[in-house]
FISE-887082 format. One record per residue (C-alpha): residue in three letters; z, x, y. Coordinates in steps of 0.5 Angstrom, whole numbers, padded with zeros to 4 digits, always signed. Layout:
! FISE-887082
ALAZXY...
This chain:
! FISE-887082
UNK-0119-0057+0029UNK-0112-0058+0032UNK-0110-0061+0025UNK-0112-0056+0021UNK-0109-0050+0025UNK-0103-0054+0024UNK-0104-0055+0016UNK-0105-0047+0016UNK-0098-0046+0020UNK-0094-0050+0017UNK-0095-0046+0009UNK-0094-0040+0014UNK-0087-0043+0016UNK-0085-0045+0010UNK-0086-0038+0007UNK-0081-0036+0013UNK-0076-0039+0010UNK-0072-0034+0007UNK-0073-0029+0013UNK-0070-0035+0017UNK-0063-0035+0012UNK-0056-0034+0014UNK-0054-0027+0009UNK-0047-0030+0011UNK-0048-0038+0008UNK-0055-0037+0004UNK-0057-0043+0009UNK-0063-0043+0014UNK-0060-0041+0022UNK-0056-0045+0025UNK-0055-0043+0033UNK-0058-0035+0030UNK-0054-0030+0034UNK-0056-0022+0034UNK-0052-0017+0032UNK-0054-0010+0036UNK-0056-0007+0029UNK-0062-0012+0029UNK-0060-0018+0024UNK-0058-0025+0025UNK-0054-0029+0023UNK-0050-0036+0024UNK-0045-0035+0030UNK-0040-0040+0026UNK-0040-0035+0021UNK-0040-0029+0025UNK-0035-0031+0028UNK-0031-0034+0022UNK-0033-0027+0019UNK-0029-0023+0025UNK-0024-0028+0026UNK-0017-0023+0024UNK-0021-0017+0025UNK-0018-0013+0033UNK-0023-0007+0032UNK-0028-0004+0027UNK-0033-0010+0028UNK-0038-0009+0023UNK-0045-0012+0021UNK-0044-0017+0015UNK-0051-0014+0012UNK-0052-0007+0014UNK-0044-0005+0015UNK-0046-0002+0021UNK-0039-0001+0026UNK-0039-0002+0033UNK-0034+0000+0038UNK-0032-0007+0040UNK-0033-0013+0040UNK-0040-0014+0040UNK-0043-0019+0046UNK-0047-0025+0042UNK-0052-0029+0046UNK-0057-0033+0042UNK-0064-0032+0039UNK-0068-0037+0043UNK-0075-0035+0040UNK-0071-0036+0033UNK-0068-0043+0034UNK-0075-0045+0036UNK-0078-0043+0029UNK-0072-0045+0026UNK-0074-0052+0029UNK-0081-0052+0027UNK-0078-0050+0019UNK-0074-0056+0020UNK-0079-0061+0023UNK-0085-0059+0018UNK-0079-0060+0012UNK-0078-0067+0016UNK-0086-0067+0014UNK-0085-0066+0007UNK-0081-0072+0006UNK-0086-0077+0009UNK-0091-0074+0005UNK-0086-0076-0002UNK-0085-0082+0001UNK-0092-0083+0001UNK-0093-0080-0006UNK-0087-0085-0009UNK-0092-0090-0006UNK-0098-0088-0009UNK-0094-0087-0016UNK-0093-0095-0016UNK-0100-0096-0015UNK-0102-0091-0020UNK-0097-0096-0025UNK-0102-0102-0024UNK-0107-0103-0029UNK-0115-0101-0027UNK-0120-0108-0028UNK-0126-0108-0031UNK-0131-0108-0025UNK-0136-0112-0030UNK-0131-0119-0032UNK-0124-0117-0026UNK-0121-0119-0033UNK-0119-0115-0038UNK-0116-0108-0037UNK-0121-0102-0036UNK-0122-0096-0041UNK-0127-0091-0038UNK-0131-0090-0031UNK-0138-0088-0031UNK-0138-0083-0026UNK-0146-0086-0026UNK-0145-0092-0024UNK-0140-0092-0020UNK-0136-0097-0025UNK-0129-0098-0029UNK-0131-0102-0036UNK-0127-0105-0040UNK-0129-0104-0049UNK-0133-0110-0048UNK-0137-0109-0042UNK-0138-0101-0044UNK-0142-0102-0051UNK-0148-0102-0047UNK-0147-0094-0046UNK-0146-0093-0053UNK-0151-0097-0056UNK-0156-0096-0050UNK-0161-0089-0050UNK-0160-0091-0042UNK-0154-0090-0043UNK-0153-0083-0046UNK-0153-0078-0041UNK-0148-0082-0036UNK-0141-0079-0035UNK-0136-0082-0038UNK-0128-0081-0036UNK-0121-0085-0036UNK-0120-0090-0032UNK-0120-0088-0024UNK-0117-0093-0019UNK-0121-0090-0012UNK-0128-0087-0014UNK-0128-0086-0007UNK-0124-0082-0007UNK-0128-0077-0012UNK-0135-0077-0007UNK-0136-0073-0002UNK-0136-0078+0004UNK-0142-0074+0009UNK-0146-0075+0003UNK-0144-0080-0001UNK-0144-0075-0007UNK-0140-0073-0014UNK-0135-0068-0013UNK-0137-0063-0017UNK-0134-0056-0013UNK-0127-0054-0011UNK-0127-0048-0004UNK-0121-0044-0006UNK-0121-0042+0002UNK-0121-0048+0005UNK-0118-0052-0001UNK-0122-0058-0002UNK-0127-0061-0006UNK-0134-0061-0004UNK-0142-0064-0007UNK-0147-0060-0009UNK-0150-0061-0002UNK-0144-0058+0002UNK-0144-0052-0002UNK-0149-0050+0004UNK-0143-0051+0008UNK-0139-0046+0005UNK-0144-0041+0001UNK-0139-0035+0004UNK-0133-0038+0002UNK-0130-0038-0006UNK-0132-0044-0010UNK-0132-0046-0017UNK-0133-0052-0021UNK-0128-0058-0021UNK-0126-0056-0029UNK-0125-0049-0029UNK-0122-0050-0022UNK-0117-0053-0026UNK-0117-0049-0031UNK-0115-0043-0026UNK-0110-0048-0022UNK-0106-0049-0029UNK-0105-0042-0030UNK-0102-0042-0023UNK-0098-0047-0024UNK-0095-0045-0032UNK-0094-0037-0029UNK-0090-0040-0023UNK-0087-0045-0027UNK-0084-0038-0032UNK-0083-0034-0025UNK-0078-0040-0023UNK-0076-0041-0030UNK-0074-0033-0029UNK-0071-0034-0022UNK-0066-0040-0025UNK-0064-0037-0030UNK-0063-0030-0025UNK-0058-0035-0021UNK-0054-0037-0026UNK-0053-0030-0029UNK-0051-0028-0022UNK-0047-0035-0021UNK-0043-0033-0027UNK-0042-0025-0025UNK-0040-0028-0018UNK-0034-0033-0022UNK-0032-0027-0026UNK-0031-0022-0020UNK-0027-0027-0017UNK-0024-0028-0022UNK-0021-0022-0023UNK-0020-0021-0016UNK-0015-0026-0016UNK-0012-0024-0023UNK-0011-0017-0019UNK-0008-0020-0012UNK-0004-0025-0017UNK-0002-0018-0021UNK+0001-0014-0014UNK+0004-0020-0011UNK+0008-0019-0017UNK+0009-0012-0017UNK+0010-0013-0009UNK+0016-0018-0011UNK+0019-0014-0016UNK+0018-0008-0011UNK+0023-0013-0005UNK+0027-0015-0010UNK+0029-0008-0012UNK+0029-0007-0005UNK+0034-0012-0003UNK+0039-0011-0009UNK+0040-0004-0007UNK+0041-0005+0000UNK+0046-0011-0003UNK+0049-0006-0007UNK+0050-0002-0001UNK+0053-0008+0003UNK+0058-0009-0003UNK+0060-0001-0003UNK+0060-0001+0005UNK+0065-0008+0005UNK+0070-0006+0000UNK+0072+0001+0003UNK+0073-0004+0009UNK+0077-0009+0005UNK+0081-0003+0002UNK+0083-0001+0009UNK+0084-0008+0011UNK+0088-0009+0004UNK+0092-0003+0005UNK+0094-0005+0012UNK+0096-0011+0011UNK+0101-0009+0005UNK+0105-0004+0009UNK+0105-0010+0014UNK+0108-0015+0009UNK+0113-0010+0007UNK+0116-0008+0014UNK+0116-0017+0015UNK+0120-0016+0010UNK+0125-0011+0011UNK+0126-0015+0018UNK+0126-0021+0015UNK+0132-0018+0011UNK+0135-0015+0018UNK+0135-0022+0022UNK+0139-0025+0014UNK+0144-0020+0015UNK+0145-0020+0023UNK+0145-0029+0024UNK+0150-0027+0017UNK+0155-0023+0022UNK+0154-0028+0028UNK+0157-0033+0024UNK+0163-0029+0020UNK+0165-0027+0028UNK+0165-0034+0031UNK+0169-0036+0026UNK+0173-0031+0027UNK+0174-0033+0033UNK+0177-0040+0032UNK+0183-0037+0028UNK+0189-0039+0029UNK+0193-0034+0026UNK+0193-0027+0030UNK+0195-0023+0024UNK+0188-0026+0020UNK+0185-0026+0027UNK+0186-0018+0027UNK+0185-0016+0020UNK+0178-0020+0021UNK+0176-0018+0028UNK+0178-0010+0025UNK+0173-0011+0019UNK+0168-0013+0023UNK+0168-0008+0028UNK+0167-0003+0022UNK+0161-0007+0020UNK+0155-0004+0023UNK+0148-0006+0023UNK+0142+0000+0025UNK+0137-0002+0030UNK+0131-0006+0027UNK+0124+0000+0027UNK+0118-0001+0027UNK+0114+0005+0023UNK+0106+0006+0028UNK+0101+0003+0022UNK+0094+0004+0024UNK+0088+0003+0020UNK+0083+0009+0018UNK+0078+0009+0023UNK+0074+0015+0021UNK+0073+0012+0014UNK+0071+0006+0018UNK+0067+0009+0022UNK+0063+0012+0016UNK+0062+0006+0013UNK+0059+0003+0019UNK+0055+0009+0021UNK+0052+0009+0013UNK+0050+0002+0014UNK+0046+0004+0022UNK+0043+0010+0018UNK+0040+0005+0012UNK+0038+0001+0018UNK+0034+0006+0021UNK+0031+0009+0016UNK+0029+0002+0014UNK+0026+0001+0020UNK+0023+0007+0021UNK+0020+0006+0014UNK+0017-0001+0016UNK+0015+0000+0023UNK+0009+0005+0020UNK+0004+0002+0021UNK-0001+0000+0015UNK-0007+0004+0015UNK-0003+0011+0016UNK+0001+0008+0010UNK-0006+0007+0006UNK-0008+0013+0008UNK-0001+0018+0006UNK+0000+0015+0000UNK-0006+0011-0003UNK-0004+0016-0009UNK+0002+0013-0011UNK-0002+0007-0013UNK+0004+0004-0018UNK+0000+0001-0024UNK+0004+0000-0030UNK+0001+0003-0036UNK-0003-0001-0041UNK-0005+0004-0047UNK+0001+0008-0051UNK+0003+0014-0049UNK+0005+0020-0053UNK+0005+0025-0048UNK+0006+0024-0041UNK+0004+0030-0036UNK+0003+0030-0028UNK+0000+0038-0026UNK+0004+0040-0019UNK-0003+0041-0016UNK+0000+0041-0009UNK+0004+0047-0010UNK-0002+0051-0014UNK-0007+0050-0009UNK-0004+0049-0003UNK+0002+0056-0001UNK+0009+0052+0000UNK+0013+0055+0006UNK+0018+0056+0005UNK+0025+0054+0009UNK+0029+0059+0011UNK+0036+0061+0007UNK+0041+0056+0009UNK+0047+0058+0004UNK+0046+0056-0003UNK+0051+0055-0008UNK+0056+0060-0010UNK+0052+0063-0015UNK+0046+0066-0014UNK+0041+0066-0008UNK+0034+0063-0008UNK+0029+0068-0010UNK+0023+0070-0004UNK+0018+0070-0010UNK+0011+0068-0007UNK+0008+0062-0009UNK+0001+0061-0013UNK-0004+0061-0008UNK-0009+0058-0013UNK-0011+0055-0019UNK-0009+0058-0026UNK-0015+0059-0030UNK-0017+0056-0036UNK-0014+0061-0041UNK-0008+0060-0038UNK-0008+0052-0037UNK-0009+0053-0045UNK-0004+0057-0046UNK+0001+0054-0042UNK-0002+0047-0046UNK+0001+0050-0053UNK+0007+0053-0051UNK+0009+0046-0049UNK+0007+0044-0055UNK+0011+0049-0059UNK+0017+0047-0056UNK+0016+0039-0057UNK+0015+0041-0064UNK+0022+0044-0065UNK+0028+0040-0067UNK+0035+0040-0062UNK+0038+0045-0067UNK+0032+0051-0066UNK+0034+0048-0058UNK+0040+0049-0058UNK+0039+0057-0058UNK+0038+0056-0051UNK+0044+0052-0049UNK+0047+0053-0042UNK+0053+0050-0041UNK+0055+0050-0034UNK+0059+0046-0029UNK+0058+0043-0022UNK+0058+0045-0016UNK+0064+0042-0012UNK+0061+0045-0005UNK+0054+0040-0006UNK+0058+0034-0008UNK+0057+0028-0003UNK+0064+0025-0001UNK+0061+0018-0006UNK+0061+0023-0011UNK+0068+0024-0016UNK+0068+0031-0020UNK+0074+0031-0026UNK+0074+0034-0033UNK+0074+0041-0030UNK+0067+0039-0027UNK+0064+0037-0032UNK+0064+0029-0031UNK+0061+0026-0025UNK+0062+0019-0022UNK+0061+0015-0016UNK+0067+0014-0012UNK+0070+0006-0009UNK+0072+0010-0002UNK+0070+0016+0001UNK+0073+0023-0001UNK+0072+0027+0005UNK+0071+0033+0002UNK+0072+0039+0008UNK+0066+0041+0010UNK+0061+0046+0008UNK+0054+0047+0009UNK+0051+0045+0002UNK+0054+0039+0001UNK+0049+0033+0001UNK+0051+0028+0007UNK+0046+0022+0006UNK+0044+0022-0002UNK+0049+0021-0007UNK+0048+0028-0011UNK+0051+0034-0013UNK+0047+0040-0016UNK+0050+0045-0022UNK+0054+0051-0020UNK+0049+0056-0024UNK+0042+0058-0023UNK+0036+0059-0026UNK+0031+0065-0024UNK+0028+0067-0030UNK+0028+0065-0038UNK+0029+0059-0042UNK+0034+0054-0040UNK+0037+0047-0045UNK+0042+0042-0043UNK+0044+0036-0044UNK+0047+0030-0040UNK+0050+0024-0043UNK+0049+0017-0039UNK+0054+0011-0040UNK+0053+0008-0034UNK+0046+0008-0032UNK+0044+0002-0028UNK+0042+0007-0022UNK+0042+0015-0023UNK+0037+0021-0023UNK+0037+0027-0027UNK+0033+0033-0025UNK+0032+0040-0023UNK+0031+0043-0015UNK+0031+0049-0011UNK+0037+0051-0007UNK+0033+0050-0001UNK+0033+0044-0001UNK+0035+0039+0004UNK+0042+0036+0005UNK+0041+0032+0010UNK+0036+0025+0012UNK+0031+0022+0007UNK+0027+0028+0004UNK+0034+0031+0001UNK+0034+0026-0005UNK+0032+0028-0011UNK+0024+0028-0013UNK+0023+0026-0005UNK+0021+0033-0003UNK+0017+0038-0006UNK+0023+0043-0008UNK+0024+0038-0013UNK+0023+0035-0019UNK+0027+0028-0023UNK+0028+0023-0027UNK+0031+0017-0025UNK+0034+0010-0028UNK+0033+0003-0023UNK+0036-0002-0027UNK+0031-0002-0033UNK+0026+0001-0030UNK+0025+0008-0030UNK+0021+0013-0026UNK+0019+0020-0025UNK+0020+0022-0018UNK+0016+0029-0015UNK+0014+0030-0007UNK+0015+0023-0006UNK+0010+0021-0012UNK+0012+0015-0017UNK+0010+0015-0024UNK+0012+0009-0028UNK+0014+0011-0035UNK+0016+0007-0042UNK+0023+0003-0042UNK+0028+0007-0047UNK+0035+0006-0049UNK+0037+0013-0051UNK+0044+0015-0047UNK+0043+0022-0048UNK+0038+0026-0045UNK+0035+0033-0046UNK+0033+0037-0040UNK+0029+0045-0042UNK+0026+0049-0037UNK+0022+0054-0037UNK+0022+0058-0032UNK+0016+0063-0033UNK+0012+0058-0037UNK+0012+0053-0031UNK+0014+0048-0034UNK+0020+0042-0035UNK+0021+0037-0040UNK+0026+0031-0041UNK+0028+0029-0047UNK+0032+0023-0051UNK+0036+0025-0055UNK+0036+0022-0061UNK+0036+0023-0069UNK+0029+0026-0066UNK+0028+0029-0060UNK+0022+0025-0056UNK+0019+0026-0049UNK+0020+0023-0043UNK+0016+0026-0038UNK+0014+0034-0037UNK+0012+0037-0029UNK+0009+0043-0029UNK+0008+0048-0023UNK+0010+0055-0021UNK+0016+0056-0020UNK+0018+0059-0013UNK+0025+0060-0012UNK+0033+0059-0016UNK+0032+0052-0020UNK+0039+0049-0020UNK+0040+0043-0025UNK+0041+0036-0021UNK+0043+0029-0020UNK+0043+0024-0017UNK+0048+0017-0018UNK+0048+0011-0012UNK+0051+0005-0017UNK+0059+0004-0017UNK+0060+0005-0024UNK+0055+0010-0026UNK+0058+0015-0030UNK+0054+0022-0032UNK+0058+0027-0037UNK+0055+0035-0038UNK+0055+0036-0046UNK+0057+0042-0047UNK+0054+0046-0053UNK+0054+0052-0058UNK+0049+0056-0059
């Protein structure tokens, strides 16, 4: 009894075995813990699994979190079954031994009982025989004969009658899995029996089905064994593509921040070179003193040793009339404001920088996961970004700080919601219309204006009645005035825009590092938000080296490399709409804003690299 409970258990075991599966390492528990959802898993992979986490814990399966670091303790009733399943399968590979063995008895050939020579060819289940040809002819040719069932070849006859009665198996019980006589069909009138053939025929059919159903399980896991590579595959491609971009980012990064260091060093440099020379001149002119002193010294001493009192006085007469001036040192000092400034420059980057790498990862994530930086794959002809921001959200706007000399900021209200559709639609073909037209149909909207010298950083060099902008090797220091721009390398246009259409060009000859733009008179002039496209009160193009970028509340867009040195801006105020143009035999778009306008818009730029040149175009309608 004890045994049979035993053999029904362990099927019960063995068809446990998914449930008894880690879903972290798809192997059966090793030293199973649970998580306070419920679910088990190895502890080596749980822990494995949160070994760089510090918070958030979750469940590996359901995702469920938890408030902290869950207490893991192990399921002793689990890793009793677990054992049971590894001591059953302990079992089946003593029972393969066991078939191995039997498969090389069953190589053996089967002799005939009758000559224990020759090789049997059939068994007579009547007589209970193995016969070779010679020795079966009787149950061919003999009537006696006839109804005695013939079979191949069986090596144990005993092991096909039942041993309590000494009978034929002739019935197989589905219950209990065995084959039984015709007398122990008593035994088992309750349970399901069937004939040995058609139990065979059923078992085959079985088998056949569970072989298709494992044929389709293997065939699922190959499939999904070639979609796991895949998406891993691709998983590395992408981890590989942003480590790339993440380099070209840094390395952008550092040759700024080298080409402030190289600026900053070379006023310092300066300085120390116009010092030292003004030093070196005044070397001189004392050497030339001394020359001229020990030149004296030696002509009185040899006057002195003059024997003739008439020379001796025509000398000593002469040489009292020779007078030399009192050697002076003029006060040299070195220009400690300019120094200063270039120091406190480099202290300001240090800290935005560090303020900018100090916050921490997820606050980053979750402000910025917008400026998600993929580079176009497709061609595109028409590039647009909608100022969604300042449509559905009403942009406060900041008080009055003094604009420029010209025109003061309007106090418009702004959109406080979406435009309908027939106005997206309308404003969709006023656009189209414009990039239709050709530079001399837009020439009718020329403005030709100058630049503003009050806005002017004291990098920014202003010549060509104010026409021509470019980055300076030392400071300027421009009087102070409440609109120039302190930290950012900018200057704005001396003329507004509150209404109509506006068209102006810019040429670039130098456009390693530059940005041309539009903004609000309000703007900031101080800190990091006062660069151009950094804030909501403007909108910029701007050059990096080779690449370029449309910049608008603190957003990045990259956009198709072009080498045009002429560039085209047209705003439209009322439309709500600016476009940026190349200049060329055909005007071609680089990148149109749209939103509501709110306030005077002043054209703007922005110029970091030594070297970098922007001209004003001046045009006739």
């Amino acid at each position: 009894m004890a045994a049979l409970t035993k053999a029904q258990s362990e099927p019960n075991l063995l068809a446990l075995e998914e449930e008894l599966t880690c879903s972290i390492c798809l192997c059966i528990f090793n030293v199973p813990v649970t998580v306070p959802c419920g679910h088990n898993f190895c502890a080596s992979c749980l822990e494995l699994t949160w070994t760089d986490q510090v918070r958030d814990f979750s469940c590996p399966q359901c995702r469920t979190t938890f408030p902290g670091r869950p207490q893991l303790r192990k399921n002793t009733v689990l890793c009793r079954v677990v054992e049971q399943l590894q001591g059953c399968g302990a079992g089946d590979g003593r029972e393969d031994d066991e078939r191995e063995e039997e498969e090389r008895e069953a190589a053996a050939p089967i002799y005939c009982d009758s000559c224990m020579q020759a090789a049997a060819t059939h068994t007579c289940l009547t007589c209970m025989a193995s016969f070779c040809p010679e020795h079966l002819r009787p149950h061919h040719d003999s009537p006696a004969f006839r109804d005695h069932q013939l079979c191949p070849p069986v090596r144990d006859l005993q092991q096909r009658k039942c041993p309590q009665h000494n009978k034929l198996f002739e019935f197989f019980c589905s219950q209990h899995s065995c084959c039984i006589c015709s007398l122990c069909l008593l035994s088992h009138k309750l349970c399901h029996t069937n004939p040995l053939q058609q139990a065979k025929d059923k078992a085959e059919s079985a088998l056949k089905k569970r072989l298709a159903e494992l044929h389709n399980q293997s065939e699922r896991s190959v499939q999904a064994m070639n979609s796991v590579k895949t998406i891993r595959s691709q998983a590395a491609e992408t981890a590989a593509r942003k480590r790339d971009l993440l380099r070209a980012e840094f390395l952008e990064i550092k040759a700024l921040i080298e080409e402030k260091e190289n600026q900053t060093l070379k006023v310092v440099m300066e300085e120390e070179k116009r010092v030292c020379n003004k030093f070196d001149y005044i070397y001189k002119i004392l050497g030339n003193k001394k020359n001229e002193i020990q030149s004296l010294t030696e002509q009185i001493e040899m006057a002195l040793t003059e024997g003739d009192d008439i020379l001796f006085l025509k000398r000593a007469a002469a040489l009292q009339r020779t007078s030399i001036k009192e050697a002076f040192v003029p006060v040299i000092e070195m220009n400690h404001d300019m120094i200063h400034a270039a120091y406190q420059s480099a202290i300001n980057l240090k800290d935005v920088v560090k303020l900018a790498v100090n916050v921490p990862m997820d606050k980053r994530t979750d402000v910025r996961t917008h400026k998600e930086r993929t580079p176009h794959l497709t061609k595109i002809t028409l590039l647009e970004e909608t100022d969604t921001q300042d449509k559905q959200n009403p942009v406060k706007l900041a008080p009055n700080m003094g604009a420029p000399n010209v025109g003061a900021p309007s106090t418009g209200a702004p959109s406080t919601g979406p435009p309908n559709a027939a106005a997206a639609a309308k404003v969709k073909e006023l656009i189209s219309s414009f990039l239709k037209k050709t530079r001399v149909e837009l020439l009718q909207y020329a403005a030709n204006f100058t630049l503003d010298f009050n806005t002017a950083h004291n990098r920014v060099a202003l010549s060509e009645r104010y026409t021509k902008m470019f980055v300076s090797d030392v400071l300027l220091n421009y009087n102070h005035h409440p609109q120039r721009f302190t930290d950012c390398p900018q200057v704005l246009g001396f003329q507004c825009f509150k209404r109509g259409i506006h068209y102006w060009e810019v040429e670039l000859q130098q456009n390693n590092f530059c940005g041309i733009g539009i903004c609000y008179g309000s703007m900031e002039r101080q800190g990091p938000n006062s660069r151009l496209g950094r804030n909501s009160s403007s909108w910029c193009i701007e050059w990096l080296n080779s690449k370029i970028s449309a910049w608008h509340n603190d957003v990045e867009k990259y956009l198709p490399n072009t080498k045009a040195t002429k560039i085209g801006v047209l705003l439209h105020y009322d439309g709500g709409f600016v476009l940026f143009l190349t200049v060329e035999e055909k005007l071609n778009l680089i990148y149109k804003f749209k939103a509501q306008f709110t306030e005077a818009v002043y054209p703007a730029f922005w110029l970091f690299s030594s070297g970098t040149v922007l001209s004003l175009c001046q045009m006739k309608p």
